[in-house]
C-alpha positions in Angstrom: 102.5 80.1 107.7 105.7 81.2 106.7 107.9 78.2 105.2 109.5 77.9 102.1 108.5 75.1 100.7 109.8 73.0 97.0 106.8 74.7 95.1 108.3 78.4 96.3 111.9 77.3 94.8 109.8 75.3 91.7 108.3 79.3 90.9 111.3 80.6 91.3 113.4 78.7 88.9 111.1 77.3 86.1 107.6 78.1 86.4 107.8 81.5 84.8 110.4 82.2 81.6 110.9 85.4 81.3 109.1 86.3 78.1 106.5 83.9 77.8 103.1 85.1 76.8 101.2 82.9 79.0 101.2 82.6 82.6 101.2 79.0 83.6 100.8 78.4 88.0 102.6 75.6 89.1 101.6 71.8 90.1 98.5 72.0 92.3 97.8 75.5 91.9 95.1 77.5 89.9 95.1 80.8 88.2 91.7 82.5 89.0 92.2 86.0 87.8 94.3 88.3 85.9 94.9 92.2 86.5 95.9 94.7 83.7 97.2 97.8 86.2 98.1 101.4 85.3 102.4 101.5 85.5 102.9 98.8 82.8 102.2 95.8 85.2 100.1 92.7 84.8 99.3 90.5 87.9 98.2 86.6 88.0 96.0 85.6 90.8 96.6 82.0 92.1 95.4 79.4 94.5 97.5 76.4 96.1 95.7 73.2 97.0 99.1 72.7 99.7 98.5 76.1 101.3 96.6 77.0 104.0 92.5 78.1 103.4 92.4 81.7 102.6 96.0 82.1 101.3 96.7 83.4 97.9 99.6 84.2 95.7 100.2 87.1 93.4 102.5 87.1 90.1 103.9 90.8 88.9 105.3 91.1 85.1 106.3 94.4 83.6 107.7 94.5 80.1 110.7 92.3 81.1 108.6 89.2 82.8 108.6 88.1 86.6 110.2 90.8 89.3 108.2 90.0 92.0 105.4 87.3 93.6 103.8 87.2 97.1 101.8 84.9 99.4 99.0 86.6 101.7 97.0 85.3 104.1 92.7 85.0 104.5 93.6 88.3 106.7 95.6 90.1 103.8 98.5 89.7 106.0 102.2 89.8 103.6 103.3 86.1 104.5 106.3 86.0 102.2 107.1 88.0 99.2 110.2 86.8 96.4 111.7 89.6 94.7 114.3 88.4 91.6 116.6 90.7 90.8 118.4 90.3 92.7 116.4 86.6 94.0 115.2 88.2 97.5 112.8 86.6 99.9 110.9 88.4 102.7 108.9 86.6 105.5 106.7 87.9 108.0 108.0 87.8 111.7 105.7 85.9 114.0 104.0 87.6 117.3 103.3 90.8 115.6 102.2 93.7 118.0 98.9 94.6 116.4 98.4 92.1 112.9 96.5 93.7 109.9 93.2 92.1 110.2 91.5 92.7 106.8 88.4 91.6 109.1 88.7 94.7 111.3 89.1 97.0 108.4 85.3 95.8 107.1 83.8 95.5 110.4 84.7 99.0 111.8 86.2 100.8 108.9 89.7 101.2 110.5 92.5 98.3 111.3 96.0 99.4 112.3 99.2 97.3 112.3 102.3 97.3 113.9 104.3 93.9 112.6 108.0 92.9 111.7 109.8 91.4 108.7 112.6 89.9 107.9 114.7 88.7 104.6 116.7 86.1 103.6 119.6 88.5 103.4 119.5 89.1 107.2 117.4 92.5 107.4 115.1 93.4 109.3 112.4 95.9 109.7 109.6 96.9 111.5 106.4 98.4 109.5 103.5 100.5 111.3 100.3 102.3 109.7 96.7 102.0 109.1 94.2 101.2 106.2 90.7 103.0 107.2 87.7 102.6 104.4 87.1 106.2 103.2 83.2 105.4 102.6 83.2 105.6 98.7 83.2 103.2 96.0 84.7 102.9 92.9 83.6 100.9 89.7 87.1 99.5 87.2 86.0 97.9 84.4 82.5 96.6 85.6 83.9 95.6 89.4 82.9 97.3 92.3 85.6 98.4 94.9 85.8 100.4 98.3 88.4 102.1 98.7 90.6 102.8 101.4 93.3 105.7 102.6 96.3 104.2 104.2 99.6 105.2 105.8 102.5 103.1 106.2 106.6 103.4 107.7 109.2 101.0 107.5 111.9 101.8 109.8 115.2 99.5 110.3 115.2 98.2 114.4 117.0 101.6 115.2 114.3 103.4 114.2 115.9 105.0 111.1 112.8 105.4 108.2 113.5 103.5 104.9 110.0 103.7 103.3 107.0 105.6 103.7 103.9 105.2 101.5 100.3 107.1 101.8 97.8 107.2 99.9 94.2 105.2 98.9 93.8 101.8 97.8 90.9 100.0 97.1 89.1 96.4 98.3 87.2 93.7 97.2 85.7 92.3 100.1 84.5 89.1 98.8 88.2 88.4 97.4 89.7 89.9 100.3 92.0 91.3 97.9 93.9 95.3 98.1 94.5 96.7 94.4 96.3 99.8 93.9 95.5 103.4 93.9 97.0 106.5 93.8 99.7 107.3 96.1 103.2 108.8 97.4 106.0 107.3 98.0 109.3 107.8 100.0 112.5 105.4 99.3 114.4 107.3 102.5 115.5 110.3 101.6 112.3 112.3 102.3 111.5 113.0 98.7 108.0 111.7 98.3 106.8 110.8 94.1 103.8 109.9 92.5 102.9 106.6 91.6 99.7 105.3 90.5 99.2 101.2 89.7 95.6 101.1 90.0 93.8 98.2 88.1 92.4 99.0 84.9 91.1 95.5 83.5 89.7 92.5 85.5 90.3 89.3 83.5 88.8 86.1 84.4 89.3 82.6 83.3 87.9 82.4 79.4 88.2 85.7 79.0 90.5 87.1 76.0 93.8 87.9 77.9 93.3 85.8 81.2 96.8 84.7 82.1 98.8 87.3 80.1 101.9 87.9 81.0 102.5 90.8 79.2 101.4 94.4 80.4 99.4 96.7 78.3 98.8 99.9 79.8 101.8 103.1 80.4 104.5 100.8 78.8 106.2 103.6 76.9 109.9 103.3 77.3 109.7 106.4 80.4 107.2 104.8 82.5 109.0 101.2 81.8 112.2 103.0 83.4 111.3 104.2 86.6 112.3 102.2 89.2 110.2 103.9 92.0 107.3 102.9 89.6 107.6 98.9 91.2 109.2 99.9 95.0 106.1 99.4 97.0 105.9 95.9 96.0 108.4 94.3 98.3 106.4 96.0 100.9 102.8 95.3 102.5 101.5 97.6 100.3 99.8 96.7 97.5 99.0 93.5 98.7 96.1 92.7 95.8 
């Protein structure tokens, strides 16, 4: 579930060029969707034949190109996550506590986790919360999403916090995808800010500006230059 295979090192050093217009998934894998989000970010959805069923990878661009990709599992776990700048990998640890099930957050409305993770840089973490479906649905650009209230802590294995995030999300259960929503965030220092990256175009194969790589929406030079704007990401939230 967790190795890092010649296809993770072929992403990270020639599959995407940092300006290129169009996003192109490597050998054996398909593109099946692309997400215009609020916070200048655009995200391509992809599928590996070599993977295991259920997993899928995300691609993140902002107005620069690539800064971050991730693998999930059919359960929405965070299997590994690359970060590249600087080049950063994050795995999940194996024999978590209580795994996020994206199965026990449709069947009862609640799923808690308790899991750890661990980088290539030698850091570790532990990360504990919930997602719980708040009842109501939303509707973004002609798809219809539940969406969810979560909470999450990352603490270092002394117990010291180093990220705290709340806030709703929402679902697709047939993609068993999270997207975005608005939320607060903490980097550590207690301070929480506003963010909101919610999705605000759905593009699909055929479809003018299906594997863009460019983002189109809050990309004036302020938003572009907040770096708390893109901190969640090497986290398990947002894992759409």
């Amino acid at each position: 579930m967790m190795r890092y295979s010649a296809f993770a090192i072929v992403i990270l050093t020639t599959a995407f060029p940092a300006f290129a217009g169009t996003f192109t998934p490597p050998e054996g894998c398909q593109a099946f969707m692309t997400v215009q989000s609020r916070g200048c970010r655009v995200s391509n959805h992809f599928k590996c034949t070599a993977d295991a069923p259920g997993d899928q990878w995300r691609a993140d661009f902002d107005q620069e190109g690539l800064f971050f990709q991730s693998r999930i599992n059919a359960e929405a776990e965070w299997v590994e996550s690359l970060e590249f700048n600087p080049p950063t990998r994050q795995t999940l640890d194996p024999g978590a506590p209580d795994a996020a099930s994206f199965s026990n957050l449709l069947s009862s409305g609640l799923d808690t986790f308790e899991f750890g993770l661990s980088k290539d840089t030698g850091e570790r973490t532990r990360v504990n919360g919930f997602d719980r479906l708040t009842g109501r649905s939303v509707t973004i650009d002609g798809i219809t999403l539940q969406e969810t209230a979560y909470e999450f802590t990352e603490t270092d294995l002394d117990g010291n916090i180093l990220r705290q995030s709340n806030g709703n999300e929402y679902i697709h259960p047939d993609w068993r995808l999270f997207f975005s929503g608005p939320s607060q965030w903490n980097g550590g220092d207690g301070q929480f800010l506003p963010l909101d990256g919610s999705p605000m175009q759905f593009i699909f194969p055929g479809e003018p500006g299906f594997a863009a790589t460019q983002p189109i929406f809050e990309c004036d030079a302020t938003v572009a230059s907040l770096p708390q704007s893109r901190a969640p990401e090497g986290l398990i939230h947002v894992r759409d």
